[in-house]
C-alpha positions as CSV (number, residue, x, y, z in Angstrom):
1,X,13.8,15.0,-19.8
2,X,13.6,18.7,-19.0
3,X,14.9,20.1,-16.0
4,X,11.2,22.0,-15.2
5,X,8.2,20.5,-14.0
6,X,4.9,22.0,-13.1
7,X,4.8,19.4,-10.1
8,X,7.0,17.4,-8.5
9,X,5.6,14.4,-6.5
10,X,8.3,13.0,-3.4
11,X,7.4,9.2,-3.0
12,X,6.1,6.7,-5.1
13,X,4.3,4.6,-2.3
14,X,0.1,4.4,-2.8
15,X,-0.2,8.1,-1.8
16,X,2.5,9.6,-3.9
17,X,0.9,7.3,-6.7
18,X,-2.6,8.5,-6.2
19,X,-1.8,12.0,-6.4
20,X,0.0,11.2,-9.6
21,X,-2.7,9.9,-11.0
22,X,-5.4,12.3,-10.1
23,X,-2.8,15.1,-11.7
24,X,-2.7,13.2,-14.9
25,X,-6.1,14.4,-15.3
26,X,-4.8,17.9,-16.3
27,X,-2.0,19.5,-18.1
28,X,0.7,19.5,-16.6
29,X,4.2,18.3,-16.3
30,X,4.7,15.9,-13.1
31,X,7.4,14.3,-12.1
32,X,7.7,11.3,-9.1
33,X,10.8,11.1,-7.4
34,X,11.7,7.6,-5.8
35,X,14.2,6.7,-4.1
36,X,13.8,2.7,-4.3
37,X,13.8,1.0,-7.4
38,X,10.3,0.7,-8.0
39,X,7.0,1.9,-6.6
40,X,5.5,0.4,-3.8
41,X,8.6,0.1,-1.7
42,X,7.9,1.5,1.7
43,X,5.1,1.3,4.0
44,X,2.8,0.6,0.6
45,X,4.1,-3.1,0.6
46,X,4.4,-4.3,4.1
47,X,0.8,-3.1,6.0
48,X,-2.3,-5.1,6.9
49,X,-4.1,-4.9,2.9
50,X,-7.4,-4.0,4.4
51,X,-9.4,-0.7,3.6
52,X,-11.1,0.3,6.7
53,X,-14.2,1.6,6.8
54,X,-13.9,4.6,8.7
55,X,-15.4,4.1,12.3
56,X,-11.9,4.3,14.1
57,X,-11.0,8.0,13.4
58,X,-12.1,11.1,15.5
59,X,-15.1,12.6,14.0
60,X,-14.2,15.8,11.9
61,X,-10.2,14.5,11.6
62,X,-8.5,14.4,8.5
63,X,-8.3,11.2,9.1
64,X,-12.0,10.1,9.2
65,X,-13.1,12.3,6.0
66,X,-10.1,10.9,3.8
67,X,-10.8,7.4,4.9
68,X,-14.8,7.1,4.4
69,X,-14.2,8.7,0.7
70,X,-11.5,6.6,0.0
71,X,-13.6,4.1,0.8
72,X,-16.4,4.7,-0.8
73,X,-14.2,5.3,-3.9
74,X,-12.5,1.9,-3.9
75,X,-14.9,-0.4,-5.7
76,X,-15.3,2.3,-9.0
77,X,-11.5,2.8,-9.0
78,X,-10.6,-1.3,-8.9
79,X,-13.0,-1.8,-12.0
80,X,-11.4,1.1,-13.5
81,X,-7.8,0.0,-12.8
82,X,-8.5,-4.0,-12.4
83,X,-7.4,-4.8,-9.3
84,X,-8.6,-7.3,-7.0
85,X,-10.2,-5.7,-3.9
86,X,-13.5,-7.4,-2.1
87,X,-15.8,-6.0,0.6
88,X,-15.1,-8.7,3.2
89,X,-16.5,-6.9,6.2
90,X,-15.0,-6.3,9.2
91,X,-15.7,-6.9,12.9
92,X,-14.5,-5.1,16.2
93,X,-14.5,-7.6,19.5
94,X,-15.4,-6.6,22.7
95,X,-14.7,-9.3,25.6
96,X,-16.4,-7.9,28.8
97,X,-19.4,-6.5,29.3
98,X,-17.9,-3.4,31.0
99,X,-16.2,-2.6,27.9
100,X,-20.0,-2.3,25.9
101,X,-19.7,2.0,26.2
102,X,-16.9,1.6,24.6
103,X,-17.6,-0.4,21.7
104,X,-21.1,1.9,21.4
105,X,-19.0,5.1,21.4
106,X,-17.1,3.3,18.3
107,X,-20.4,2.7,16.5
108,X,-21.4,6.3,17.3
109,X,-18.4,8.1,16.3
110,X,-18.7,5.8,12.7
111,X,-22.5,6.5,11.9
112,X,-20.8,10.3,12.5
113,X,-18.3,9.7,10.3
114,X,-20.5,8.5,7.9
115,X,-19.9,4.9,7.4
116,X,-23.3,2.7,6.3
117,X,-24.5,0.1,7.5
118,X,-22.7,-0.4,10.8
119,X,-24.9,-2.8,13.4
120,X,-24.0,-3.9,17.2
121,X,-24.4,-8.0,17.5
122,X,-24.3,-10.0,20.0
123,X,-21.7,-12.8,21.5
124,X,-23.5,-15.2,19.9
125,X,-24.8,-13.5,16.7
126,X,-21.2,-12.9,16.2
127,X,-20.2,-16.4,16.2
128,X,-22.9,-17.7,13.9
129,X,-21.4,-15.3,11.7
130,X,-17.9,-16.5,12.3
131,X,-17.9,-19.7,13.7
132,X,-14.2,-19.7,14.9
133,X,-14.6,-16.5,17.1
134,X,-13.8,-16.6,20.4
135,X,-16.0,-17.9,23.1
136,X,-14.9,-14.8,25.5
137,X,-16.8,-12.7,22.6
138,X,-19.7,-10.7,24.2
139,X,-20.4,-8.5,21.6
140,X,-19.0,-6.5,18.1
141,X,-19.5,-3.9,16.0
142,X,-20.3,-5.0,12.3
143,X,-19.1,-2.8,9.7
144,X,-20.2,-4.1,6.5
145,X,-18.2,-1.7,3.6
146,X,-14.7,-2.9,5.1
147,X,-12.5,-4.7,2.4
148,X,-9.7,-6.7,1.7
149,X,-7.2,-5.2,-1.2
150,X,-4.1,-5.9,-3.1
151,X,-1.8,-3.3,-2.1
152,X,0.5,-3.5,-4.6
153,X,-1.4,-3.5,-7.4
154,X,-2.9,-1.0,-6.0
155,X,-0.3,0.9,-5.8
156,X,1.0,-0.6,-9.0
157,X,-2.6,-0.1,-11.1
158,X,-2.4,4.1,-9.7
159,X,1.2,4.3,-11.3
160,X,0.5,2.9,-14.1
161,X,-2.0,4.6,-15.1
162,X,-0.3,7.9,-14.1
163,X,2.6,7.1,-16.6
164,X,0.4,6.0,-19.4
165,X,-1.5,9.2,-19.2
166,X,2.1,11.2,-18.8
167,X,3.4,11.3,-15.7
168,X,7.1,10.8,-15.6
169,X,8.6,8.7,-13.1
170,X,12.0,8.4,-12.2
171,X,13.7,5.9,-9.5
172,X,16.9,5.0,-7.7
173,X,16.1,9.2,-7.5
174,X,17.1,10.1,-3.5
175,X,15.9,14.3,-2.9
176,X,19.0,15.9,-1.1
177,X,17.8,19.1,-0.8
178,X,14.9,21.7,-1.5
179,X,15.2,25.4,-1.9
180,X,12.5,28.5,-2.7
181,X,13.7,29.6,-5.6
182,X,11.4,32.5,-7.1
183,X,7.6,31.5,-7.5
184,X,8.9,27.6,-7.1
185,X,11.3,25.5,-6.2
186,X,14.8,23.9,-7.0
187,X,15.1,20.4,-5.8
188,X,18.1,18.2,-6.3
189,X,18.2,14.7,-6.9
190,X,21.3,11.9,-6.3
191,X,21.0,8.5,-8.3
192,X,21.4,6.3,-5.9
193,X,23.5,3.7,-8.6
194,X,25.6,6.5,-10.1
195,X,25.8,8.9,-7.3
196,X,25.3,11.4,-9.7
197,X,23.4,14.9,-9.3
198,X,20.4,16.5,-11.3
199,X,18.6,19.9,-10.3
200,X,14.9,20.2,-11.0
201,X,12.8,23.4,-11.0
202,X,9.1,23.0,-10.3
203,X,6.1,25.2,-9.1
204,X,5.0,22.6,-6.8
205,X,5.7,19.8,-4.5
206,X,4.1,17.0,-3.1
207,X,5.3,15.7,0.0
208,X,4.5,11.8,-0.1
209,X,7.8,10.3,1.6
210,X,6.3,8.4,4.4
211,X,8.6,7.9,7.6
212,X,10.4,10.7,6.0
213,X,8.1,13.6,5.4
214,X,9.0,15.3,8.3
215,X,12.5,15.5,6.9
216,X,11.3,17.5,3.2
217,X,9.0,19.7,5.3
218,X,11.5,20.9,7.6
219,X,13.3,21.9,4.7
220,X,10.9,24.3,4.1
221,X,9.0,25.4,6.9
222,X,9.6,27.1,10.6
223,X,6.9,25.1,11.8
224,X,8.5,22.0,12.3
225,X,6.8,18.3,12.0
226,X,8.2,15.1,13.5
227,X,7.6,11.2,11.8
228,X,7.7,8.5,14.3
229,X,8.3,5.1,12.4
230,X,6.0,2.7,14.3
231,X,7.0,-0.8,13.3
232,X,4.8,-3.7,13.2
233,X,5.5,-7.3,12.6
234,X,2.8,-10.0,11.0
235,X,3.0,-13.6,9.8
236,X,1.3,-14.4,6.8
237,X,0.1,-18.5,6.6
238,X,-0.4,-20.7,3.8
239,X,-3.8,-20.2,1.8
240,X,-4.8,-23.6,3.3
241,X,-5.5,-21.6,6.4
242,X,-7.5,-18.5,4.2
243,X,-11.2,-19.5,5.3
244,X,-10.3,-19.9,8.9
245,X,-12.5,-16.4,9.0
246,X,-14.3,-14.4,6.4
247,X,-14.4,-10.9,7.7
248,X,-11.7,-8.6,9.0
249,X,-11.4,-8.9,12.9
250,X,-9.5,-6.5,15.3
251,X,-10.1,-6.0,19.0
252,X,-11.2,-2.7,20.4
253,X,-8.4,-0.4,19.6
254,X,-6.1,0.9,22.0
255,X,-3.4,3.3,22.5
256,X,-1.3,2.2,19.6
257,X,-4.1,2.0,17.1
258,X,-6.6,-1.2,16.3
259,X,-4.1,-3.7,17.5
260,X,-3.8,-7.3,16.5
261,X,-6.2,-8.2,13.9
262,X,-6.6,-11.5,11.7
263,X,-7.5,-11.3,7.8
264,X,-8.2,-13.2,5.0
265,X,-6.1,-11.7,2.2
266,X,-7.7,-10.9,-1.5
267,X,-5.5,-13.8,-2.7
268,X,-6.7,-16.2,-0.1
269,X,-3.9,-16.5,2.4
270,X,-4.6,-15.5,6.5
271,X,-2.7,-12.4,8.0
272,X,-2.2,-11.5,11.8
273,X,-0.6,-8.5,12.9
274,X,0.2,-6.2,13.4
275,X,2.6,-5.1,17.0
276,X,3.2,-1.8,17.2
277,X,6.4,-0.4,18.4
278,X,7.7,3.2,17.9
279,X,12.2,3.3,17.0
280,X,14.3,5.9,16.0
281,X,15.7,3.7,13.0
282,X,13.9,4.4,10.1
283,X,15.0,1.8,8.2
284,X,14.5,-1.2,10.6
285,X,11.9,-3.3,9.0
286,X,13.2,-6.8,10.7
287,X,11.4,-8.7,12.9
288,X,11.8,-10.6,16.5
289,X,10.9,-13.9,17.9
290,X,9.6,-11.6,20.6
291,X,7.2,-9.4,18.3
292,X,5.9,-12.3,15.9
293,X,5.1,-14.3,19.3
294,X,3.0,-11.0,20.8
295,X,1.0,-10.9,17.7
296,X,0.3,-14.6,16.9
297,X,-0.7,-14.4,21.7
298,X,-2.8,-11.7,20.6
299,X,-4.7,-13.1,18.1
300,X,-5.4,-16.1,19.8
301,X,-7.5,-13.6,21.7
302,X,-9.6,-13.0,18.8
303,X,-10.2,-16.3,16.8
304,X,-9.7,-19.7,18.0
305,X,-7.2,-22.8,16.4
306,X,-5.6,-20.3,14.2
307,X,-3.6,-22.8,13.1
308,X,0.1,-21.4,13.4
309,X,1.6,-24.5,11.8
310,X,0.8,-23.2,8.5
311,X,2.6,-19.8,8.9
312,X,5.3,-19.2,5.6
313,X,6.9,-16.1,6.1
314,X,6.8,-13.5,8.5
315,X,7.1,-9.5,7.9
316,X,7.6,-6.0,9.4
317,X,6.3,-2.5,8.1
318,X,6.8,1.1,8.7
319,X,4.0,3.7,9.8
320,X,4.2,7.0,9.7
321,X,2.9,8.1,13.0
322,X,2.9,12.3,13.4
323,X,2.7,13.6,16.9
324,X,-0.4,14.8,16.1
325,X,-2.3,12.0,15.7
326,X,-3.6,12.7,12.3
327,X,-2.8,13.0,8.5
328,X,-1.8,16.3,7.5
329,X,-2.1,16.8,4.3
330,X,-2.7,20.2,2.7
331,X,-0.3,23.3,1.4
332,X,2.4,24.8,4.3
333,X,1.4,28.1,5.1
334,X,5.0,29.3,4.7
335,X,5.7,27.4,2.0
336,X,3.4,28.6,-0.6
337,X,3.1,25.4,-3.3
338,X,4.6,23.3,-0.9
339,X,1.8,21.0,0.0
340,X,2.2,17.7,2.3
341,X,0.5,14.2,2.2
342,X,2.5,13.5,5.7
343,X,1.6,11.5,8.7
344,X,0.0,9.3,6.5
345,X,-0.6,6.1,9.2
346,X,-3.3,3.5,8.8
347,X,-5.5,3.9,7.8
348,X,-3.5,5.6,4.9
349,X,-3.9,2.6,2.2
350,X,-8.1,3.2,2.5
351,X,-7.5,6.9,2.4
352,X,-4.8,7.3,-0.6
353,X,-7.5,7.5,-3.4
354,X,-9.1,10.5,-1.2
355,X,-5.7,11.7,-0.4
356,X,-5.0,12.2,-4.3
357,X,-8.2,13.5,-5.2
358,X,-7.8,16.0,-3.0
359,X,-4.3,17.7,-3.5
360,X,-4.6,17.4,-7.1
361,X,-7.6,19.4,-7.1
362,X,-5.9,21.8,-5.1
363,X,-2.8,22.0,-6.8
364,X,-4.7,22.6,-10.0
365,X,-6.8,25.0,-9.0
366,X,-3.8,26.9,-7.6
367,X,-1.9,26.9,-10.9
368,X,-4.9,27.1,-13.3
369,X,-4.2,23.8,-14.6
370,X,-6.7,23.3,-18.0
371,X,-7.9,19.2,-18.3
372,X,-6.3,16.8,-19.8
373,X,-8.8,15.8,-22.7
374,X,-6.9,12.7,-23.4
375,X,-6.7,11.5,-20.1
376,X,-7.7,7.9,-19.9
377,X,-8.9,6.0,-16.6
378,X,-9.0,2.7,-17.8
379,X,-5.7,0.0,-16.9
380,X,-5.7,-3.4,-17.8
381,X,-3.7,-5.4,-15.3
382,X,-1.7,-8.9,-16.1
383,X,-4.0,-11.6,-16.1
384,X,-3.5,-14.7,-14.1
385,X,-3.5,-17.2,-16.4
386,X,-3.9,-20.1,-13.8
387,X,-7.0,-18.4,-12.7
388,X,-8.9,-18.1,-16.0
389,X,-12.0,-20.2,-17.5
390,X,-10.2,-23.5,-19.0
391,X,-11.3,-22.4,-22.7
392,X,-9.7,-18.8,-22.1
393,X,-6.5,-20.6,-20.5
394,X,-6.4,-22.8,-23.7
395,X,-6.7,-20.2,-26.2
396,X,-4.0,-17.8,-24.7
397,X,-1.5,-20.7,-24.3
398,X,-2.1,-21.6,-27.5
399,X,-1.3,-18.1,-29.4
400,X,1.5,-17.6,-26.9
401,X,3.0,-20.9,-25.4
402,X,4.7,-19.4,-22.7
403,X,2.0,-18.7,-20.7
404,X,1.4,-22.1,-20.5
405,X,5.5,-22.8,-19.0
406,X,4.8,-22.5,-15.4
407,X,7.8,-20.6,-13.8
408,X,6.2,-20.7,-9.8
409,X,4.7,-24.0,-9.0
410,X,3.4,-22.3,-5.7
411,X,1.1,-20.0,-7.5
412,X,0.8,-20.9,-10.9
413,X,2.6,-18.3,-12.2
414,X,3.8,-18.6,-16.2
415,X,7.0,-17.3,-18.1
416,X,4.4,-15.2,-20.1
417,X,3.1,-13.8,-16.9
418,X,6.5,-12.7,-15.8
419,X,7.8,-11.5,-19.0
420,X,4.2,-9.0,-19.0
421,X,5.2,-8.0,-15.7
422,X,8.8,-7.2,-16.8
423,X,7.5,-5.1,-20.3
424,X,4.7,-3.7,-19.4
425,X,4.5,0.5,-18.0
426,X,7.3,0.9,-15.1
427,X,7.6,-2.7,-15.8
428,X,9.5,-4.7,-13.0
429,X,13.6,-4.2,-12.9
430,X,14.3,-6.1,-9.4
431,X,12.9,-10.0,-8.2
432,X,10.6,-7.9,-6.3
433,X,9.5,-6.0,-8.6
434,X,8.3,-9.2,-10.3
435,X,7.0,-10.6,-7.1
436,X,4.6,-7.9,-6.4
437,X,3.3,-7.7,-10.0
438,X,2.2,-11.6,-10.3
439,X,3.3,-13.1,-7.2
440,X,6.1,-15.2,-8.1
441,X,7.6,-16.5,-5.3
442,X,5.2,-15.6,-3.1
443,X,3.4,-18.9,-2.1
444,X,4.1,-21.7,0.4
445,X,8.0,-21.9,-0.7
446,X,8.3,-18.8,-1.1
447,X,10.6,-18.3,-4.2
448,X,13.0,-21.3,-3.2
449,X,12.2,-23.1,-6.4
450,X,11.5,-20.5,-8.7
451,X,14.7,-18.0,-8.5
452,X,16.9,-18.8,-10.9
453,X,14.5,-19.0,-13.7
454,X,13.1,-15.9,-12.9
455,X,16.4,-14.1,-12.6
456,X,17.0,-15.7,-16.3
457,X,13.9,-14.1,-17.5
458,X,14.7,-11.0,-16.0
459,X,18.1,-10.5,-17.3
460,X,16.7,-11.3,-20.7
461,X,13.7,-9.4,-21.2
462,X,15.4,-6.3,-19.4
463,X,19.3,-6.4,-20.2
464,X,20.4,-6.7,-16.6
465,X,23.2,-8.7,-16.2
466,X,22.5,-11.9,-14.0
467,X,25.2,-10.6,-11.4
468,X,23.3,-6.9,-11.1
469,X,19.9,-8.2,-10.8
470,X,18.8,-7.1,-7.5
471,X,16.3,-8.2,-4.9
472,X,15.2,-4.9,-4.4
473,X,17.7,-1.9,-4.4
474,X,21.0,-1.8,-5.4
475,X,23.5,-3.5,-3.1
476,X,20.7,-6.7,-2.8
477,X,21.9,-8.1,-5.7
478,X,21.7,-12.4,-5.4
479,X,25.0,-13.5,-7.0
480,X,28.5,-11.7,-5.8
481,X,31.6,-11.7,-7.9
């Protein structure tokens, strides 16, 4: 690999990914930098899954003109990427009367904003459209272009495609330091594994590192930022429980954002969450009897019998919350070709197509990049075999009989789905990995039965020693010597 790139991408999450993508469009030579050991590692895989529609941000923010265009861009770009995304809807509760300003201020600032076909309803109007809505309901705001999505493929689908039209990626890669260096930049790079160190040149950078953007822009600039990880904790039930509502309900947001909401999931499960609690640690992703309790009170709020009993696992994410309030996103001013995709809080997962659009189209106007000719936007994803017509199912088990040896019982998932999952672009190269690319081990048992055959499969199809293969980043690994 050469030591000089035109850009250099910092982060492999949904927005590093998107801008990736949207460079491999033109000529150029891009490089993403990741610290984990695959995409999708940070914030990207731990948030609500939902694309918003955009009647929450301040009218003329960042924030509102990146989320109603990447909104508005979803639908095209999961038929062009196939992943599974659905406009659900989504609903904002108001409980008293006196709070009816508020909720009418919401549906003002969104029709601002753009957003189509937002409508107030009524207590009742509400619950004949969701029958287990609360009976202390007086009133929502219907926003009829929110959606449900699949944030790692996703994120998975935009980093694909970025490789297969030539972006290189790179992983285990952790950015120790950046200096100006003539009309660029030197940045260098530990391996994580190795520990050893590699020097790049590039013209320009993109600042994508979530919780820690504020760290690669201080680097740079005088004008300093500072990232606030705000952690949030959700349970997830069984897919028993995925019809308990069809559309995407929060409450009135508050200080800390949209608060609790509860969500059917694209692949049919329920999702509540999440808290919202600001800590120093970046790295503190667990979660507390104390948090998982305020969300699952909270939600009881919202929607009635939520039935709790069918929770499987429980989660924490990161946000990256910037004391300003809003994304910034755009080149420093005294860091010519420096150009950050910081601050990038919910609703960042809606906005990241936008997000990408736009700096690419910056960057390349900046350095006169020409098109890329062969650039391709198509992706095929890994099918689910479990999910196809029975005549379809037949036919592929039958010219490759491993699709039809189921590996995860939970979710149907085959050894030939796996194996894809493993060999396919940036395939997967941690259980994880795997996990997020088909869902093995993600159902009701969540991976207790399915483990060691994966690991097998892994450690065949990839060369990794059974007592390296990792959960996720090296020093998870699931047998020790």
């Amino acid at each position: 690999m050469s030591d000089r790139m035109d850009v250099i991408v910092i982060g492999a999450g949904v927005t590093g990914c998107a801008v990736a993508r949207e460079l491999s469009r033109y000529e150029a030579e891009v490089l993403v930098l990741e610290r984990e050991e695959d995409v999708c590692s940070g914030t990207s895989k731990a948030n609500s899954a939902i694309v918003h529609a955009g009647f929450d941000a301040e009218t003329e923010s960042v924030k509102a003109r990146m989320n109603v265009r990447g909104s508005e861009m979803m639908e095209t770009l999961s038929k062009e990427l196939d992943f599974e995304y659905r406009k659900n809807g989504s609903l904002v509760l108001c409980f008293d009367a006196s709070d009816g300003e508020k909720l009418r201020e919401l549906y003002e600032r969104g029709m601002a904003n753009g957003v189509k076909g937002l409508e107030l309803l009524t207590g009742d109007a509400v619950r004949k459209m969701e029958p287990n809505i609360s009976d202390e309901v007086v009133a929502a705001l219907y926003a009829p272009t929110g959606g449900i999505v699949c944030p790692f493929n996703l994120t998975i689908a935009l980093a694909e495609n970025a490789a297969d039209n030539g972006v290189r990626f790179q992983f285990n890669a952790e950015v120790t330091t950046i200096q100006k260096e003539g009309d660029g930049y030197s940045v260098t790079v530990r391996d994580i594994v190795s520990g050893a160190e590699k020097t790049y040149q590039t013209r320009f950078i993109v600042n994508a590192a979530g919780v820690y953007a504020d760290t690669f822009h201080n680097m740079v600039s005088e004008t300093k930022l500072h990232i606030t990880a705000r952690r949030g904790e959700y349970c997830l039930l069984d897919k028993t429980a995925g019809t308990h509502v069809d559309k995407t309900v929060f409450q009135l947001p508050g200080k800390y954002g949209k608060g609790v909401l509860v969500t059917p999931t694209i692949h049919g499960n329920l999702l509540v969450g999440p808290t919202a609690v600001d800590q120093e640690d970046k790295e503190a992703t667990n979660t507390s009897a104390a948090g998982l309790a305020e969300a699952m009170s909270k939600a009881t709020l919202s929607v009635k019998d939520i039935p709790f009993r069918e929770t499987i696992t429980s989660f924490s994410g990161l946000r990256a919350h910037e004391d300003g309030d809003d994304f910034t996103i755009g080149e420093i001013a005294d860091a010519k070709g420096f150009y950050d995709a910081a601050g990038i809080e919910s609703p960042g997962l809606s906005s990241a197509p936008a997000i990408g659009e736009y700096l690419a189209s910056e960057i390349a106007a900046a350095a006169g990049f020409e098109k890329n000719d062969d650039f391709n936007p198509k992706r095929q994803g890994i099918a689910r075999v479990a999910l196809l017509p029975e005549e379809e199912r037949a036919a592929r088990i039958k010219e490759n009989p491993l699709y039809g040896r189921i590996i995860c019982r939970c979710e149907g998932i085959s050894e030939g789905e796996i194996i894809d999952a493993i060999e396919r672009t940036l395939g997967a190269r941690s259980m994880d990995g795997i996990k997020r690319r088909v869902r093995q081990g993600m159902g009701r048992c969540q991976a207790g039965f399915c483990t060691p055959r994966a690991m097998e499969i892994l450690s065949e199809h990839a060369g990794i020693p059974m007592e390296k293969i990792c959960k996720n980043r090296a020093g998870s690994e699931l047998i020790k010597e």
